[in-house]
N, C-alpha and C positions, 0 to 999 in steps of 0.2 A: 504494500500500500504506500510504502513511504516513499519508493523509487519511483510507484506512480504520481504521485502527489510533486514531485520533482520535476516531470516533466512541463514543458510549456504549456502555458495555462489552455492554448488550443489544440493541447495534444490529448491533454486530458481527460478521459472517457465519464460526463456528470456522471454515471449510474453508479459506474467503482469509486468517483470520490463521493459521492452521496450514502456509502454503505461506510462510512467512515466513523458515526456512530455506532452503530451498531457492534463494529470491531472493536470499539473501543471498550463497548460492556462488554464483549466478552473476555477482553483481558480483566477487565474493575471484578467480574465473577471470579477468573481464574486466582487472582489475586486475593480473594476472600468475600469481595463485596457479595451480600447475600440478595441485597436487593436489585443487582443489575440480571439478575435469571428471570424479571420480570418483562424486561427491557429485552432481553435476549429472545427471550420467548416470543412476544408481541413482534420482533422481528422476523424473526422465519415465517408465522405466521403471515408477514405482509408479504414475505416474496410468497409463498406456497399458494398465495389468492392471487398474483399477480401474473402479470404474460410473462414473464420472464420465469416461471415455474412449468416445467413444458418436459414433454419428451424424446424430441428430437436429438439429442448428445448435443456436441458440439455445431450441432447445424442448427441450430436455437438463434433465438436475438442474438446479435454478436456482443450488445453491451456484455450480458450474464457469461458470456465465453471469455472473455479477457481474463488472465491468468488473476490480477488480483482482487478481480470479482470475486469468480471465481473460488479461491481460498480464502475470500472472506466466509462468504455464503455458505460454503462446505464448514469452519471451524463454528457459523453462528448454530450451525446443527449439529454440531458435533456435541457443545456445551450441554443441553438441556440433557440430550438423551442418551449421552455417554459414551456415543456409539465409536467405536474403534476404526471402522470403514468410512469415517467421515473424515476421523482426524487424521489418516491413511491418505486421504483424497486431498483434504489441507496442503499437507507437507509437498504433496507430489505440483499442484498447483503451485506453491509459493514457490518451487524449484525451478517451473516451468517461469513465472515470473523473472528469478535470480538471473536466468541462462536468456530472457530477450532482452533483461537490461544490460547484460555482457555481451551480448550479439551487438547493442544498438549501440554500446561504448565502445566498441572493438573497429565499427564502422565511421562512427563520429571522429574517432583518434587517428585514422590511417590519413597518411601523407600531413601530418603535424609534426612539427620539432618535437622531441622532446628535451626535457630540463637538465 
């Protein structure tokens, strides 16, 4: 989220920075806070009603496909219901995340001096 949030404010996809609350309770939960499972909750809930809760895979909205969508969405489900296949699906997202910000740094740096 943070790499994406980095990016140029017109690169930045509203939907992934828009789930930026919601990420955020679910660290305030992991952390101990008992009352962000409430905030957590009533999140998934709003995607699980929303178009962007679908069954196409990655052939879906492409907002909800962007890796740190994505691994938001997957760890806001992981929180409530424990589930080990979500927070499985998290890690693998934020990976996918880590490897296009090092693709798009890898491409931004060539033919630049370096220091």
């Amino acid at each position: 989220m943070s790499r994406h949030e980095g990016l140029p404010e017109d690169e930045q996809a509203p939907f992934t920075v828009g789930l930026r609350p919601r990420l955020n309770s679910v660290w305030e939960g992991v952390l101990g806070d008992s009352t962000a499972f409430s905030a957590v909750k009533r999140g998934v809930a709003e995607n699980l009603l929303s178009e962007y809760c679908h069954n196409d895979g990655r052939d879906g909205p492409d907002e909800a496909v962007e890796s740190a969508a994505a691994a938001t969405l997957y760890a806001a489900h992981a929180y409530p219901f424990a589930c080990h296949d979500f927070a499985g699906w998290t890690s693998r997202r934020a990976v996918e995340a880590v490897d296009q910000h090092l693709e798009f740094f890898g491409r931004a740096g060539r033919g630049r001096a370096r220091p």
